[in-house]
SEBA-242089 format. One record per residue (C-alpha): residue in one letter; x negated, z negated, y negated. Coordinates in Angstrom, 1 decimal. Example, Ala and Ser with C-alpha at 12.3 -4.5 7.8 and 13.67 -1.06 7.14 Angstrom:
<nodes>
A, -12.3, -7.8, 4.5
S, -13.7, -7.1, 1.1
</nodes>
This chain:
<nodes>
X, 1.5, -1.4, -12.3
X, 1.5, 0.3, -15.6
X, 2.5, 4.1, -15.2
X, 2.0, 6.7, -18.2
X, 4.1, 9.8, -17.8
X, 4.7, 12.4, -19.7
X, 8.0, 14.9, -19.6
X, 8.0, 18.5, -21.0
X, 10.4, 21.1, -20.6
X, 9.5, 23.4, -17.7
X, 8.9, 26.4, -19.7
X, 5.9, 24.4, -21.8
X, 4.2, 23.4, -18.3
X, 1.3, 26.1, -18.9
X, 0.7, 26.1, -22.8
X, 0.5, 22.2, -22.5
X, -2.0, 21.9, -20.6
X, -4.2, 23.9, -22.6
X, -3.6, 22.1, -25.8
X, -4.6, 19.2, -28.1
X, -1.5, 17.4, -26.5
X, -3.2, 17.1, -23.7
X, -6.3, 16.0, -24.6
X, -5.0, 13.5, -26.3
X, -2.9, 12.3, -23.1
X, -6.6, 12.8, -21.3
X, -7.8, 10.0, -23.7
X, -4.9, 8.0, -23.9
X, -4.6, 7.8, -20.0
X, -8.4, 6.9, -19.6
X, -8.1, 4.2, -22.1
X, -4.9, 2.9, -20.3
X, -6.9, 3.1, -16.9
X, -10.1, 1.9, -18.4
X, -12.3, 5.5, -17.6
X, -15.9, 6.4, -17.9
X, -17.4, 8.8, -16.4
X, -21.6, 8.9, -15.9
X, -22.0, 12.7, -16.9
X, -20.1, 15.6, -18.7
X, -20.0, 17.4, -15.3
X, -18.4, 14.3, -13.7
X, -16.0, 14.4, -16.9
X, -15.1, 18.0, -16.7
X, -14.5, 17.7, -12.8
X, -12.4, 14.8, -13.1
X, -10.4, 15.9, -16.1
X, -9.8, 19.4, -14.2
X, -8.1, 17.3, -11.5
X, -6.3, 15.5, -13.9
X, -4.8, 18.5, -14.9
X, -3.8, 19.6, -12.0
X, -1.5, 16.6, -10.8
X, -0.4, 16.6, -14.5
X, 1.1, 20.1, -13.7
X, 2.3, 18.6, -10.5
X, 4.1, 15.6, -12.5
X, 6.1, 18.0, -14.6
X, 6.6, 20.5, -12.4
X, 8.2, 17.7, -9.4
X, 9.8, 15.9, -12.2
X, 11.4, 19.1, -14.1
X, 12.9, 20.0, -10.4
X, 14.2, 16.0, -10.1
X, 16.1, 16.2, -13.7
X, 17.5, 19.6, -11.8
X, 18.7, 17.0, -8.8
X, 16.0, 18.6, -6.2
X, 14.4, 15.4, -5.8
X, 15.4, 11.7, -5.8
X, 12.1, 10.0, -6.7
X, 9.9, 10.7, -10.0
X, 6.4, 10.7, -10.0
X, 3.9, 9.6, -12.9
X, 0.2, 9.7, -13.6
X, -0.8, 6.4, -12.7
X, -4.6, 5.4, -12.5
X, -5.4, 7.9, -8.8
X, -4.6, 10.6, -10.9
X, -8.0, 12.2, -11.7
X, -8.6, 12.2, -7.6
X, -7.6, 14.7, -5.6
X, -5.2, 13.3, -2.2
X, -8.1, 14.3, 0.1
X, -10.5, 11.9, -2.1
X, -7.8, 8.9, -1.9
X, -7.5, 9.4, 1.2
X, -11.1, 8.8, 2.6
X, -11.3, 5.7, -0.4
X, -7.9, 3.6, 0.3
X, -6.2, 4.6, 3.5
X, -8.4, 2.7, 5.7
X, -5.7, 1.6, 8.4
X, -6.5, 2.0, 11.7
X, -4.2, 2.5, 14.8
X, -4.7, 1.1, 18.3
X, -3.2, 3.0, 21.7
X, -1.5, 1.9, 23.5
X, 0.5, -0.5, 21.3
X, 3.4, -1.1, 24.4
X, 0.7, -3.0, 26.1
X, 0.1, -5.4, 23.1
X, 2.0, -8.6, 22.8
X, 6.0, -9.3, 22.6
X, 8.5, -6.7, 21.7
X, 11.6, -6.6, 19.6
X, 14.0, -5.5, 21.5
X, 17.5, -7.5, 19.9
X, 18.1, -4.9, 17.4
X, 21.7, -3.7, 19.5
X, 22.8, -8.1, 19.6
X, 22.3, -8.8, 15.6
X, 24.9, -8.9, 13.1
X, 23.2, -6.6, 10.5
X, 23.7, -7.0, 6.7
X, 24.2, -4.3, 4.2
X, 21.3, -5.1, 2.2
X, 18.5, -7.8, 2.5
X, 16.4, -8.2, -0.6
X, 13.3, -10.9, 0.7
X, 12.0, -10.5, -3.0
X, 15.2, -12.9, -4.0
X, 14.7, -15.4, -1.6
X, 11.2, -16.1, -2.1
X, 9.5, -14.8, 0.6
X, 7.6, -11.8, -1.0
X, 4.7, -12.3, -3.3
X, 3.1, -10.8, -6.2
X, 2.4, -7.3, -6.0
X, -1.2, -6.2, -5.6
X, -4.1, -3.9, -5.8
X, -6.5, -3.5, -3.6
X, -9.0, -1.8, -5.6
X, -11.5, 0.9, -4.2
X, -11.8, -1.0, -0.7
X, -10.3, 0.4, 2.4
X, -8.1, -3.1, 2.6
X, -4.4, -1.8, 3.2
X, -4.2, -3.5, 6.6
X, -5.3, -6.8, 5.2
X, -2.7, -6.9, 2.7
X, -0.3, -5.9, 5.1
X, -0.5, -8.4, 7.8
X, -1.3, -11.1, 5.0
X, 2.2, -10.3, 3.1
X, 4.4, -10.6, 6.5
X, 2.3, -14.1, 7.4
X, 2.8, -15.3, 3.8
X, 6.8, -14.9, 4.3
X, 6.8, -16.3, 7.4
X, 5.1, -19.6, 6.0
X, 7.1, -19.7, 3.0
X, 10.2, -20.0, 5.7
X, 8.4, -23.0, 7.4
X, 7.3, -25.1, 4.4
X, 9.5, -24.0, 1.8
X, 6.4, -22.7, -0.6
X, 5.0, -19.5, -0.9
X, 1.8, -19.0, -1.2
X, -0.8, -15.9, -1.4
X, -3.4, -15.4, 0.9
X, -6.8, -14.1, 0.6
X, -7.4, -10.6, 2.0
X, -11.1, -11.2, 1.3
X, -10.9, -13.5, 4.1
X, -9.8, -10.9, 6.6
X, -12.4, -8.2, 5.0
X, -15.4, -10.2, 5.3
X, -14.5, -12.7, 8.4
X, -12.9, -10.3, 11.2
X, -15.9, -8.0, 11.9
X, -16.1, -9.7, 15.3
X, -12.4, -8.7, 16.0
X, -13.2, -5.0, 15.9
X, -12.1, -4.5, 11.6
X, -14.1, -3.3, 9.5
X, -14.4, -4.4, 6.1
X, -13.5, -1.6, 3.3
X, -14.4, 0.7, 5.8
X, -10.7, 0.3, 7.9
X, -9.1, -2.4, 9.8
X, -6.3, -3.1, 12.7
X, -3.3, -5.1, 11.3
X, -3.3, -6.4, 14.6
X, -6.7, -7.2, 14.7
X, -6.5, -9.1, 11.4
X, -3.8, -11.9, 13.5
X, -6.1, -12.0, 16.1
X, -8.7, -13.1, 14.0
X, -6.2, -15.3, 12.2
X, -5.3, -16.7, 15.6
X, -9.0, -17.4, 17.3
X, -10.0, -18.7, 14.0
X, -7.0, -21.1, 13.8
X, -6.3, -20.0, 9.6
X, -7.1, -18.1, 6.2
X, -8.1, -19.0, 3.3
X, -5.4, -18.8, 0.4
X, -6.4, -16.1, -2.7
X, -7.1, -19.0, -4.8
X, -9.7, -20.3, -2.9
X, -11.0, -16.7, -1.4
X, -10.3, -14.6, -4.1
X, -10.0, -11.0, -3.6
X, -13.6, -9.3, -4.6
X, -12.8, -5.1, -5.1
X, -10.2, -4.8, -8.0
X, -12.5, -2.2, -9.5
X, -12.4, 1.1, -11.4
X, -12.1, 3.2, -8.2
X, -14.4, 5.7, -10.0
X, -17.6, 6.9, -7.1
X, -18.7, 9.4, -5.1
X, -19.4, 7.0, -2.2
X, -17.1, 6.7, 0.2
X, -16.3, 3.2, -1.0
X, -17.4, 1.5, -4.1
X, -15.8, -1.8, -2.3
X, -17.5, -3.7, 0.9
X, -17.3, -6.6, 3.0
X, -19.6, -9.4, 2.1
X, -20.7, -12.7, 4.3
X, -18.1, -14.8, 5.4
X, -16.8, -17.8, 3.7
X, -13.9, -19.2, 4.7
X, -13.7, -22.9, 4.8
X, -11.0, -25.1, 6.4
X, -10.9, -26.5, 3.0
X, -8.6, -23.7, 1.8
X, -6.6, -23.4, 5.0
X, -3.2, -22.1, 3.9
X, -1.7, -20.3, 6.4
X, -1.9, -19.8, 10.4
X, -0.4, -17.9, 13.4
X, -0.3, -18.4, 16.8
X, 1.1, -15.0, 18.1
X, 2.3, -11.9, 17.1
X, 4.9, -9.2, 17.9
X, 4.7, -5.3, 17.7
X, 8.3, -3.2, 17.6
X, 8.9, -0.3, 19.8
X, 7.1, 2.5, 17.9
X, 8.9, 4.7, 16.0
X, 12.4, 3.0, 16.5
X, 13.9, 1.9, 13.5
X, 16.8, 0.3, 14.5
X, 14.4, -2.5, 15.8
X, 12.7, -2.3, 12.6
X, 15.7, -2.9, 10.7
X, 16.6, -5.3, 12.5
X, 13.4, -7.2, 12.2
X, 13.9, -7.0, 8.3
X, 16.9, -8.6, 8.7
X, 16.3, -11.5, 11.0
X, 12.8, -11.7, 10.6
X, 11.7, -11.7, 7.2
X, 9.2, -9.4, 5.8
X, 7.3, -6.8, 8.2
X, 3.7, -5.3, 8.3
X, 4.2, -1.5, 8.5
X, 1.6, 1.2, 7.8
X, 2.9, 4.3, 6.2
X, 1.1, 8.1, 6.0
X, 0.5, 8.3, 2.8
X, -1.5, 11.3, 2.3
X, 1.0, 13.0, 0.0
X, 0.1, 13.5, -3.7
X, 4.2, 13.0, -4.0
X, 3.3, 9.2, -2.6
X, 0.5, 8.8, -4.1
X, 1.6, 10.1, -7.4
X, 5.2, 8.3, -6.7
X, 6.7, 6.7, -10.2
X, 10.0, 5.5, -9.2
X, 13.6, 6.7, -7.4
X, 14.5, 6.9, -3.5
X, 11.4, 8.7, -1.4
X, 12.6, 11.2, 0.7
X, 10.7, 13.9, 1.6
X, 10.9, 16.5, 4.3
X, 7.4, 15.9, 5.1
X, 6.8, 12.9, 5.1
X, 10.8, 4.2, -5.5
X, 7.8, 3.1, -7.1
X, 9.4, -0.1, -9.3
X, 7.4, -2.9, -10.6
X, 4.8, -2.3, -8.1
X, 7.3, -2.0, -5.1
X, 8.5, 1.9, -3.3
X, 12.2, 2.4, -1.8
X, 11.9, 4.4, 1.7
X, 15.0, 5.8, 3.4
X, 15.9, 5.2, 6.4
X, 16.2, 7.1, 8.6
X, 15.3, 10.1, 8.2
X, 13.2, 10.5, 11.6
X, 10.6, 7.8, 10.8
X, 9.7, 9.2, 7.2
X, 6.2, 8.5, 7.1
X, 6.0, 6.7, 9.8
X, 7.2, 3.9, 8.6
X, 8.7, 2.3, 12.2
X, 5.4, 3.5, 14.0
X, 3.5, 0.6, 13.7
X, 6.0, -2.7, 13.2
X, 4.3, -5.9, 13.1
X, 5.3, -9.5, 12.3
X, 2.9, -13.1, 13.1
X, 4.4, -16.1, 14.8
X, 3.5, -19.1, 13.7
</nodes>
């Protein structure tokens, strides 16, 4: 994920962005993110939000240099949208109630031996870091990156899966598309359907400018999956207790990696560059953030726990 950021002393925070400086940042940013824009209006609108999570940047990142903060932020390519527009585009998970009346429970967290650190990145289990474009897909690549670490512990190879799959094929298990899905919804469709397709063979269809004023530029199309690129499978799944992060810990741990869903409505998150995240209310490096624990469920991070079982 290629970030550019800018740092100015605190006191230049207003003159900058009213001079060429910042136009030129304006136009180096939109060639970085590959803008356009259909009208001036559009433009002028988009630049004027710009500006305002610019100030934001500096303003967060001045206070960070003062140690107020342990996490930077940047302008990466959300940052001519306002939270409220991200929001309705990309957070499209949805959660089901009650989740202590869905399947198996982790409940050894208080019996495991638990390590200091656990990196699955370094063992293979973790795969490439991705975007899902301007599609409402966050659950698919969720459940999809704990199944494709739970594979590569079985056969020994790691291998991505194709969120496509679940966007246009698990309609029939109450998802919907770019318009929101269930993670645990997206293994029951994985489960009746006995598979998913890997990204090679299904390849992901919305890695678009996420530049519209529909509600999502992305959408589900018909659904192809063949047996022919069968890669992966599950024949169960297991939620954690909500909110308890001991038992998502421990999970991490002895598990592998986990599906979570995080609130991440916060300009802060979306805005996020790198360094520990740890706000009040609710480390952005090579494509991957650093949460702390706990910190009474920051985000909700231990609110919806979810791993498959093959």
């Amino acid at each position: 994920m290629h970030i550019f950021c800018a740092a100015f002393p605190f006191a230049l925070l207003i003159p900058v962005c009213c001079s060429a400086a910042t136009s030129q940042m304006w136009e180096e940013w939109k060639t970085q993110h590959n803008r356009g824009y259909s009208n001036q209006t559009e433009a002028a609108l988009r630049r004027a939000i710009w500006e305002k999570n610019l100030l934001l940047v500096l303003t967060h990142n001045q206070e960070a240099s003062a140690g107020k903060h342990s996490f930077v932020m940047g302008l990466n390519h959300l940052a001519d949208m306002t939270a409220e527009e991200i929001n309705e585009r990309l957070n499209g998970l949805k959660l089901e109630e009650p989740l202590r009346f869905r399947n198996g429970t982790f409940n050894d967290a208080a019996s495991l031996s638990i390590p200091e650190s656990v990196d699955w990145r370094e063992r293979g289990l973790v795969g490439p870091v991705r975007n899902q474009g301007s599609c409402g897909s966050c659950w698919a690549f969720s459940s999809l990156g704990a199944l494709e670490g739970q594979m590569k512990k079985k056969t020994g190879v790691l291998i991505t899966l194709s969120p496509q799959n679940l966007v246009d094929c698990s309609i029939p298990d109450r998802n919907f598309g770019c318009n929101g899905g269930f993670i645990t919804k997206s293994y029951s469709y994985i489960i009746r359907n006995r598979g998913v397709d890997s990204e090679s063979f299904y390849p992901y269809e919305h890695q678009v400018a996420l530049r519209t004023q529909t509600r999502h530029f992305g959408s589900n199309g018909k659904c192809r999956y063949s047996d022919k690129g069968k890669a992966a499978y599950c024949s169960d799944l297991h939620i954690l207790p909500q909110g308890d992060e001991a038992a998502l810990q421990a999970a991490v741990a002895s598990v592998g990696p986990i599906a979570v869903a995080v609130n991440a409505m916060l300009s802060s998150f979306q805005l996020y560059k790198g360094g520990l995240y740890n706000v009040w209310l609710c480390c952005l490096k090579r494509g991957f953030i650093r949460m702390a624990r706990n910190k009474k469920n920051l985000c909700g991070i231990a609110t919806l726990g979810v791993y498959p079982i093959l």
